[in-house]
C-alpha positions in Angstrom: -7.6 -53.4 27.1 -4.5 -51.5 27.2 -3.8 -48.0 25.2 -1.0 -45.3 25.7 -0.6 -42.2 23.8 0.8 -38.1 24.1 -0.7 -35.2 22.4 0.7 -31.8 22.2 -1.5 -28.7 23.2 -1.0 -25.0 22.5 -1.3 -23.8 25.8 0.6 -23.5 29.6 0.6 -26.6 31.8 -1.2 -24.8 34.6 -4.0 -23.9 32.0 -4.0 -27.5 31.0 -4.0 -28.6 34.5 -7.1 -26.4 35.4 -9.0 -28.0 32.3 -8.6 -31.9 33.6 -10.3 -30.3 36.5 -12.7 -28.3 35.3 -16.5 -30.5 34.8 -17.5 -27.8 32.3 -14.6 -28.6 30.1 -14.9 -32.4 30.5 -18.2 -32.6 29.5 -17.6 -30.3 26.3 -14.7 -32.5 25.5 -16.0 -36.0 25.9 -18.0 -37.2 22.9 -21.4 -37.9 23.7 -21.6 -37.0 27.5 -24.9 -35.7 28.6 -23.2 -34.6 31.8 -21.0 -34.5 34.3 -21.1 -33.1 37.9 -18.4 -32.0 40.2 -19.3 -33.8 43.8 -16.2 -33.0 45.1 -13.2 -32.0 44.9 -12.0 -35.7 43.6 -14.8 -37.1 42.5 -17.3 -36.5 39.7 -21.1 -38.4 38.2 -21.3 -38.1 34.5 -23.6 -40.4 31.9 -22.2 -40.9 28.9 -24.1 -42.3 25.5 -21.4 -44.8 23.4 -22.0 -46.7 20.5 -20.0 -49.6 20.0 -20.2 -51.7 16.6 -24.4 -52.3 16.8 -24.4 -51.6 20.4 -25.4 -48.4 21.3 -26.2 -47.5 25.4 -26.3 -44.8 27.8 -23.9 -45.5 30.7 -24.0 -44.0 34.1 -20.9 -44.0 36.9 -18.4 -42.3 38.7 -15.1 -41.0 38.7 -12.5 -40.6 40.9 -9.4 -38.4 40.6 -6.4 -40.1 42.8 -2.4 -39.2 43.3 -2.6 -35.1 42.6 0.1 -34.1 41.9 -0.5 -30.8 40.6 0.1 -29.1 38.1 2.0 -32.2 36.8 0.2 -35.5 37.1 -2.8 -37.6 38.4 -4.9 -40.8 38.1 -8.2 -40.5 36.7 -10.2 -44.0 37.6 -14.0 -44.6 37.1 -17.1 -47.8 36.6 -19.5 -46.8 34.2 -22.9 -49.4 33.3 -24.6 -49.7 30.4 -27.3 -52.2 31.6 -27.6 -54.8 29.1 -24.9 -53.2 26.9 -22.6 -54.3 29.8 -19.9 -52.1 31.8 -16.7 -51.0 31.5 -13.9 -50.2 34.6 -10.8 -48.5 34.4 -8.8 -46.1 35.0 -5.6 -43.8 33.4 -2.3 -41.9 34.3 -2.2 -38.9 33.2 1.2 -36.6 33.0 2.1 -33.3 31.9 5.5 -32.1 30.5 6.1 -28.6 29.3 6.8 -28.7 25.6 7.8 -25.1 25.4 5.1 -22.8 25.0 2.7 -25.7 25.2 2.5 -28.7 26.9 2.8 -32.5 26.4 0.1 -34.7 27.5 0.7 -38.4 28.0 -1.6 -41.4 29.0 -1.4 -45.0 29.6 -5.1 -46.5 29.9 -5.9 -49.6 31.2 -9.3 -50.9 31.5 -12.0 -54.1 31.2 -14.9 -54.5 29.7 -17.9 -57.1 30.7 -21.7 -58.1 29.0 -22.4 -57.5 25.6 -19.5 -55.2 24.7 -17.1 -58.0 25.3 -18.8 -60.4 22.8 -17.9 -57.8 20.1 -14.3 -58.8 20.3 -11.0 -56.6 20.8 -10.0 -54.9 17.8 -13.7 -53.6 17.8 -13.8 -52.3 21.2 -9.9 -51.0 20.4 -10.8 -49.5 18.0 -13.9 -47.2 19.2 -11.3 -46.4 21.9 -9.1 -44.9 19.9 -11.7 -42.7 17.9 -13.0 -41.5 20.8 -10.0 -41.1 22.9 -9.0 -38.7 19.3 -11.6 -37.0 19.4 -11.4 -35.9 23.2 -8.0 -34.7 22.8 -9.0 -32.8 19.9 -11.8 -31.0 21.3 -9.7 -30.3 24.6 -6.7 -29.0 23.1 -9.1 -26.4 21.5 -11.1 -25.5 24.6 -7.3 -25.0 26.2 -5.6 -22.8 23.1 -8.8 -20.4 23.7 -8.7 -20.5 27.3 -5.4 -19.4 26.9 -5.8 -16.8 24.4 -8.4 -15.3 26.7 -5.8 -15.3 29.5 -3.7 -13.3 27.1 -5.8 -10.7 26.4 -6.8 -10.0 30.0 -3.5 -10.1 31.4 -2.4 -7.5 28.4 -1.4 -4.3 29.2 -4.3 -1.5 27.6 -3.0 0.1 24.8 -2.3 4.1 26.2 -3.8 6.8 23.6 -0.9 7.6 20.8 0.2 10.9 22.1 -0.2 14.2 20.1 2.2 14.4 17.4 3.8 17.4 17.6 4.5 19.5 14.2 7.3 21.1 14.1 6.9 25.1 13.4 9.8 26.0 10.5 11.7 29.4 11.8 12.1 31.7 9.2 15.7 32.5 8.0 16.2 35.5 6.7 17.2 36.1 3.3 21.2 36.2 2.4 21.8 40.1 1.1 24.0 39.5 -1.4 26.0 42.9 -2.0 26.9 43.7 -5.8 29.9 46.0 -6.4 29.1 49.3 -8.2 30.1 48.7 -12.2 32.9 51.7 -13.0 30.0 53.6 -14.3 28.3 53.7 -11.3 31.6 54.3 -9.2 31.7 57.6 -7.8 33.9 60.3 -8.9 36.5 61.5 -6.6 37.7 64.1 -9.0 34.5 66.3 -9.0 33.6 65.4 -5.3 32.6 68.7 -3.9 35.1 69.8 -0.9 35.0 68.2 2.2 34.6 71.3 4.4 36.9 71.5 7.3 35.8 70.3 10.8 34.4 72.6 12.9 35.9 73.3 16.4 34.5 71.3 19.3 33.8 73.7 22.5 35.0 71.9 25.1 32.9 69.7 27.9 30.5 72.2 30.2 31.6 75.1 28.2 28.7 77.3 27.5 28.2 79.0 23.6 28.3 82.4 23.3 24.9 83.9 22.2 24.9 85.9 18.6 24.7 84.9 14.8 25.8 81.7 13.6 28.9 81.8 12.3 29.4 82.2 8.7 31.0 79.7 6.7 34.6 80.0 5.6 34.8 81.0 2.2 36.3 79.0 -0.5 39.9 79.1 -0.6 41.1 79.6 -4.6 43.8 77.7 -6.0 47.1 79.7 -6.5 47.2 81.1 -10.4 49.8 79.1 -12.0 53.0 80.9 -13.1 53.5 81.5 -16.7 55.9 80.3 -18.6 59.2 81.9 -19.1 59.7 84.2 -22.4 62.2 83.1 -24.9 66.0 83.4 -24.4 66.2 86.4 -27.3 62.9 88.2 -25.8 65.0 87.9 -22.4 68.3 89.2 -24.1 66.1 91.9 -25.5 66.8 90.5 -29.2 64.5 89.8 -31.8 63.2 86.6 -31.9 64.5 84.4 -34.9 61.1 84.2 -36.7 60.2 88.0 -37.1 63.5 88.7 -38.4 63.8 85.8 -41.0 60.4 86.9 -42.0 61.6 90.3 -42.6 64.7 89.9 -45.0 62.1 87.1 -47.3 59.9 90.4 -47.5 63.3 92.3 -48.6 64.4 90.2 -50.6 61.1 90.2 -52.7 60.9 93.7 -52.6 64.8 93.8 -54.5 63.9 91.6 -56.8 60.5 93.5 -57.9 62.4 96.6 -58.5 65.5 95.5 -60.5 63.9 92.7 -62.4 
């Protein structure tokens, strides 16, 4: 019996290559192994219960692990015997190719089979190999996506505490003055500002006052009266002025005309 195949697993060749030599793993991911012993570093005693078509048996055997080539390749090559059921020897390459994040596992198995389980005929015996060869990779590619998921998380940094947000404390600005011209009404009045008085002498530096009073203030100084205005030209001339004496001959002329009329 003859059977190749490849299956892809989520996980780093070297964690893949750890799992093809770890017992623990094996025995998880081989259907119906009871167990399966590391003796030493290349070899290994498992017992294995298999049901073939109406046979079913327990078989017992070794296994031998040959050409290392780690963490890349090796041959895996083993006798197992089933008593009556019959026995079966073979052996497998087995190669790993990184697949990118993963890793690519191929296989080419060749083995023979002897007693009952030959008499069942080859595309019985083909056929259990197949499921079961399925169901290993299946169960191994899982145990390897979790081992490597725990590698992860131990080789992940801690996360460092968020550091203290700082809140920012707003400065106050102080308020614009906003400076509104006085209207006309309120303007002040310039023409009845009281006098500025005049500046007082400054004594000079290190000069000493005299004692005595305060002086007084200076007093007020009045405006100069202003001149009034000039007489007429006749008052001047010494004449009367032509008013009074028009109004004089109206009030002879009346008088005439009383007595004669």
């Amino acid at each position: 019996m003859e059977m190749t195949g490849e299956h892809r697993i989520a996980a780093p060749r070297s964690v893949v290559w750890e799992g093809l030599n770890d017992p623990e793993v094996l025995r998880r991911s081989i259907p119906g192994c009871d167990t399966l012993e590391k003796t030493s570093p290349t070899e290994m005693t498992a017992t294995v219960t298999a049901k073939v078509g109406p046979v079913k048996a327990s078989f017992g055997g070794q296994v031998t692990l040959s050409n290392l080539n780690p963490p890349e390749s090796y041959t895996i090559s083993g006798e197992g015997k089933g008593g009556a059921a019959g026995f079966a020897k073979g052996g497998a390459d087995v190669k790993l190719v990184e697949d990118g994040d993963g890793t690519l596992l191929q296989y080419a198995v060749k083995a023979n089979i002897g007693g009952k389980l030959a008499q069942l005929g080859a595309r019985l015996i083909d056929g259990t190999a197949k499921k079961m060869a399925d169901d290993f990779f299946t169960r191994f590619a899982a145990e390897m996506q979790q081992r490597a998921g725990d590698a992860a998380t131990a080789s992940a940094p801690a996360p460092t505490p968020a550091a203290a947000t700082e809140i920012p404390v707003p400065i106050p600005v102080p308020a614009e003055t906003v400076v509104t011209p006085p209207s006309p009404a309120e303007a002040p009045s310039f023409a009845t500002a009281e006098p500025i008085p005049a500046p007082q002498p400054v004594p000079a530096a290190g000069s000493v006052p005299a004692a005595g009073p305060a002086p007084k203030p200076a007093p007020a100084v009045a405006p100069p009266p202003r001149p009034a205005p000039p007489p007429p030209a006749e008052e001047r001339r010494g004449g009367l002025s032509p008013a009074v004496w028009i109004t004089a001959l109206i009030v002879i002329v009346l008088v005439l005309l009383y007595w004669f009329l």
